[in-house]
C-alpha positions as CSV (number, residue, x, y, z in Angstrom):
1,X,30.6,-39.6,43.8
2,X,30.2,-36.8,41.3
3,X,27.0,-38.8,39.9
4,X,25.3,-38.0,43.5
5,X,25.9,-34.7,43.8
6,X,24.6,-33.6,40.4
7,X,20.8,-35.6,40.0
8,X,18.9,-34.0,37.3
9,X,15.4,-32.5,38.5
10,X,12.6,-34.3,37.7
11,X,9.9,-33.7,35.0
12,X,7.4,-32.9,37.8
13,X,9.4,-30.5,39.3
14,X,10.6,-28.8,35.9
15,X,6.9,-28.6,34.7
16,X,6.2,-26.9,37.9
17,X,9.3,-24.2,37.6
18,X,8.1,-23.8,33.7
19,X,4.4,-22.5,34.6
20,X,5.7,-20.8,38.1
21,X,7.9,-18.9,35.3
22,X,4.8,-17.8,32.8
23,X,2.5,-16.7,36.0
24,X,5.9,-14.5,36.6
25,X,6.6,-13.0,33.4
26,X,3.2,-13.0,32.1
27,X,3.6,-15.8,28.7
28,X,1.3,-18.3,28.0
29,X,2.0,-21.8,29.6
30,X,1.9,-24.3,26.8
31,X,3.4,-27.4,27.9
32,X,2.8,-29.6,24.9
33,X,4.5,-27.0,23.0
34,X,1.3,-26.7,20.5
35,X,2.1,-24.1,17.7
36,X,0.2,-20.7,18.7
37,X,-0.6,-17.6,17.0
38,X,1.0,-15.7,19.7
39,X,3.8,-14.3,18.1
40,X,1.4,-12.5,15.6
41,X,-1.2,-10.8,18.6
42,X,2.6,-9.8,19.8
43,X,3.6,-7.5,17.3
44,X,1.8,-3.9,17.0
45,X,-1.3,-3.6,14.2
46,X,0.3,-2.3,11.0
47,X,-3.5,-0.1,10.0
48,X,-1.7,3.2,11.4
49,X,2.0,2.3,9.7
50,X,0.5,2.0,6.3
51,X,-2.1,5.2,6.5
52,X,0.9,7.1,7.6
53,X,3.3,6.0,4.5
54,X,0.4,7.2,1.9
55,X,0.4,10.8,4.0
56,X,-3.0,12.7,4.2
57,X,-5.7,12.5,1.6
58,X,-6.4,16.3,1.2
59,X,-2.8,17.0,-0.4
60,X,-3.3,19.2,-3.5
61,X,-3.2,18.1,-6.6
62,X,-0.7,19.3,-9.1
63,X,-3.7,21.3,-11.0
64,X,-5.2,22.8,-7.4
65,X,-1.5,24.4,-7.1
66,X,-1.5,26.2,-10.3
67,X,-5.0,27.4,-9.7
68,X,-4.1,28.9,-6.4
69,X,-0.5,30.1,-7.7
70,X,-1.8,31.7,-11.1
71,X,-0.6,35.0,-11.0
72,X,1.1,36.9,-14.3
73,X,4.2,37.5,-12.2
74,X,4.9,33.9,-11.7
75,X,3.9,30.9,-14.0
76,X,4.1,27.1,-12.6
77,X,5.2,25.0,-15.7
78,X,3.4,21.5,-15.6
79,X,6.4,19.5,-17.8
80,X,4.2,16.4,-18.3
81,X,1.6,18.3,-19.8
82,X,3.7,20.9,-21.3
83,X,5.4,17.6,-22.9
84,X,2.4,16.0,-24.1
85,X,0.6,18.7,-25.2
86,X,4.0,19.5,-27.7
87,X,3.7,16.3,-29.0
88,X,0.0,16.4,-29.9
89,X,0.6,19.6,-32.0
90,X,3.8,17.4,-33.3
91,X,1.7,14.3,-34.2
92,X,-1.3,17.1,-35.9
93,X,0.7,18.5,-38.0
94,X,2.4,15.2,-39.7
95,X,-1.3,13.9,-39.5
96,X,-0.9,11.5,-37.4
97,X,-3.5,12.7,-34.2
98,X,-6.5,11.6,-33.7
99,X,-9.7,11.8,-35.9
100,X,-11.5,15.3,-35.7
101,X,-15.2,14.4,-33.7
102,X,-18.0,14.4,-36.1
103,X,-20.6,17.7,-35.9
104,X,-23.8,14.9,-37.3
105,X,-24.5,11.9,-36.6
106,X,-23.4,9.8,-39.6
107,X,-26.3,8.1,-41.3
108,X,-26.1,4.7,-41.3
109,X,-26.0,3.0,-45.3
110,X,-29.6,0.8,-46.0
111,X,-29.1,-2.2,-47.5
112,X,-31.5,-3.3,-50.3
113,X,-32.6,-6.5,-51.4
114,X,-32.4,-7.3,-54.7
């Protein structure tokens, strides 16, 4: 007796409620169940998220600051440069640095037959 009471709908029917539901709630009705790219055209464009993270592209420069802040009062101390510039003098005087530039152009040697 329980058997009668509780039929299951039928396919018709269930196809029916399924694209009733979509017109209702505005989805896609895809009743083969095909793989869509719908989830991606879902989510929100990421162009604005990423130009945001990278923050504006007139921010000074480290350089721009110490022209606008050089004053005698107050000196800005750049420490990579300040670093790098030590160590240059450093590697000069154990003669390590780099070549001095030539003033000439060198000549270059002719080779001569014999």
């Amino acid at each position: 007796m329980a058997s009668r009471l509780l039929n299951p709908p039928k396919l018709a029917k269930l196809k029916e409620l399924t694209k009733l539901q979509c017109n209702i709630f505005r989805t896609t009705y895809n009743p083969e169940r095909l793989r869509t790219e719908a989830q991606v055209l879902r989510k929100p464009l990421k162009g604005q998220i990423i130009s945001n993270y990278y923050g504006p592209a007139d921010f000074p420069t480290v350089f721009q600051i110490f022209k606008l802040w050089r004053v005698d009062d107050f000196r800005l101390v750049n420490e990579d440069e300040d670093y790098r510039q030590r160590r240059v003098t450093m590697l000069r005087k154990r003669g390590k640095g780099a070549p001095k530039k030539l003033k000439a152009p060198v000549e270059a040697p002719t080779k001569k037959r014999k």
